[in-house]
Backbone bond lengths (Angstrom), bond angles and torsions (degrees), N, CA, C in turn:
res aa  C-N    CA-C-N  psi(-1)  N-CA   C-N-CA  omega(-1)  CA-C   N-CA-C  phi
1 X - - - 1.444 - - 1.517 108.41 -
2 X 1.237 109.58 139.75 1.752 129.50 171.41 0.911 92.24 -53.36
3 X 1.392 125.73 157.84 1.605 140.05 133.67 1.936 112.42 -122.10
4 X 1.453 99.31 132.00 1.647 102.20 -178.19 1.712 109.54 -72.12
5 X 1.327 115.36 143.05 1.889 105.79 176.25 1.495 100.05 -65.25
6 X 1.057 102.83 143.05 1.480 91.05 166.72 1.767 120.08 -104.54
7 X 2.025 89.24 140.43 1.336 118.22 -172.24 1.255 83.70 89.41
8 X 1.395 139.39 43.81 1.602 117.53 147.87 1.278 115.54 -148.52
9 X 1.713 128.04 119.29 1.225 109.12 -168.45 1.690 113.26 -81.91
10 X 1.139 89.19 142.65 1.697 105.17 -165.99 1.458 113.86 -141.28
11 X 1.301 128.89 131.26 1.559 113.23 151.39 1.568 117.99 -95.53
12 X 0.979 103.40 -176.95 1.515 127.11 170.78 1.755 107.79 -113.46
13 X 1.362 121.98 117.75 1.494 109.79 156.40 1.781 118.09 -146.74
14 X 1.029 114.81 146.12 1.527 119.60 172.91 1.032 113.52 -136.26
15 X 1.480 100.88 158.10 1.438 140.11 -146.86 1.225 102.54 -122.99
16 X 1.202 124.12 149.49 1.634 151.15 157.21 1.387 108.54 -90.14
17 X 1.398 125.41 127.26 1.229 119.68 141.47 1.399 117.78 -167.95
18 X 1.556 128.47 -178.58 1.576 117.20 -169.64 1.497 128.20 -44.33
19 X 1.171 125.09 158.72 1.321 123.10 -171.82 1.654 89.15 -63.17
20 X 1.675 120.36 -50.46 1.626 120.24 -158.22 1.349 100.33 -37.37
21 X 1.514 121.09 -57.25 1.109 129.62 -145.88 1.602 111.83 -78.19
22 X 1.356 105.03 -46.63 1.482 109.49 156.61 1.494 128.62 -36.88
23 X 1.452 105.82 -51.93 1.697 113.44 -176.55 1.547 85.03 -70.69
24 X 1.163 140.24 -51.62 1.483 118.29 -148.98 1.885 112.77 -83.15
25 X 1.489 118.23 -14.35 1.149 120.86 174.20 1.823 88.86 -76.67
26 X 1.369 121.73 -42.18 1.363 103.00 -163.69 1.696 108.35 -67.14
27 X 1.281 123.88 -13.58 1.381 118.38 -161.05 1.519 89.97 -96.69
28 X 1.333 117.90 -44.44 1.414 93.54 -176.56 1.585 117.74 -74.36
29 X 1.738 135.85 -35.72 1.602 123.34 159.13 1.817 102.08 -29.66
30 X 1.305 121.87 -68.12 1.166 118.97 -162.39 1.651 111.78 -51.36
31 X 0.939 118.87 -32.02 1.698 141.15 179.92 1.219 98.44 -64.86
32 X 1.323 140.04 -48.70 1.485 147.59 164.17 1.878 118.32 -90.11
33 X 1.108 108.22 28.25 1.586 127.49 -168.38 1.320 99.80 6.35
34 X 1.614 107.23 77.26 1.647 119.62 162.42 1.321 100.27 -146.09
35 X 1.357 96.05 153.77 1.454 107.14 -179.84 1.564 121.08 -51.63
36 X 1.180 111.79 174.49 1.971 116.07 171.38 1.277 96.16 -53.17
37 X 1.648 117.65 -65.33 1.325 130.00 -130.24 2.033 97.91 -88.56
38 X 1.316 93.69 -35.51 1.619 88.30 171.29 1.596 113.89 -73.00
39 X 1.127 124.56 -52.61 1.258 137.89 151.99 2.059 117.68 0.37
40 X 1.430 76.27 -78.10 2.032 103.41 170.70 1.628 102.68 -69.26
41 X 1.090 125.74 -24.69 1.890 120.49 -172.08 1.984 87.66 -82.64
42 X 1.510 119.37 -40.35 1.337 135.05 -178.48 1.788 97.21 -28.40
43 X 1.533 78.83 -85.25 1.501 121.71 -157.80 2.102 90.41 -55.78
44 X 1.339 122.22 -70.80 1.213 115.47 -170.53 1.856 106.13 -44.96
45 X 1.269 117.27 -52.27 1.394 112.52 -166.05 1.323 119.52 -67.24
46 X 1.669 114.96 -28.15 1.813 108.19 144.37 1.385 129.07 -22.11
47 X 1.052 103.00 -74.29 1.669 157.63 -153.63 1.950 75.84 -45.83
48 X 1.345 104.02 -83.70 1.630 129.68 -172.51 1.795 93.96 -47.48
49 X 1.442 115.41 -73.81 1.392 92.76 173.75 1.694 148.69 -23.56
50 X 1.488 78.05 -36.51 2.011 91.97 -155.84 2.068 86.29 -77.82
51 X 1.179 118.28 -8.13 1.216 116.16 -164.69 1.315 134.73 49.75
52 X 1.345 100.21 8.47 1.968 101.36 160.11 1.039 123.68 -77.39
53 X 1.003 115.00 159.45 1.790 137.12 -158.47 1.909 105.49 -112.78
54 X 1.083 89.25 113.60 2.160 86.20 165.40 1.292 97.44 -61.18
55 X 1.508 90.47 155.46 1.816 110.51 151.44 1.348 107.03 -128.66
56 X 1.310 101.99 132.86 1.007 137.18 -179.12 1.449 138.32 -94.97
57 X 1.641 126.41 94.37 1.547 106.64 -176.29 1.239 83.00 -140.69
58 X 1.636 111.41 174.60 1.142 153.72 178.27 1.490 117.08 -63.03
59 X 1.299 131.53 115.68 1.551 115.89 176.68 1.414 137.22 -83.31
């Protein structure tokens, strides 16, 4: 179970995805001795900054 910080609004959410991709976000946090999840909060809040947009199609 989640727990919220308190006095900060926050969610909790997870994701599914391949083991590859999993092991390789975990090797690189560990490569920068941070966690997965700080690691992925890193990398997503770039992501949102830089203001680009995915594209998205079907394979």
């Amino acid at each position: 179970m989640a727990r919220k910080a308190s006095g900060i609004k926050c969610k909790t959410i997870g994701i599914n995805m391949a083991s590859e991709m999993a092991d390789e976000l975990e090797e690189r946090a560990s490569s920068m001795h941070l966690s997965t999840s700080k690691y992925c909060k890193i990398i997503f809040a770039e992501w949102l900054q830089s203001g680009r947009k995915l594209k998205l199609s079907e394979k």
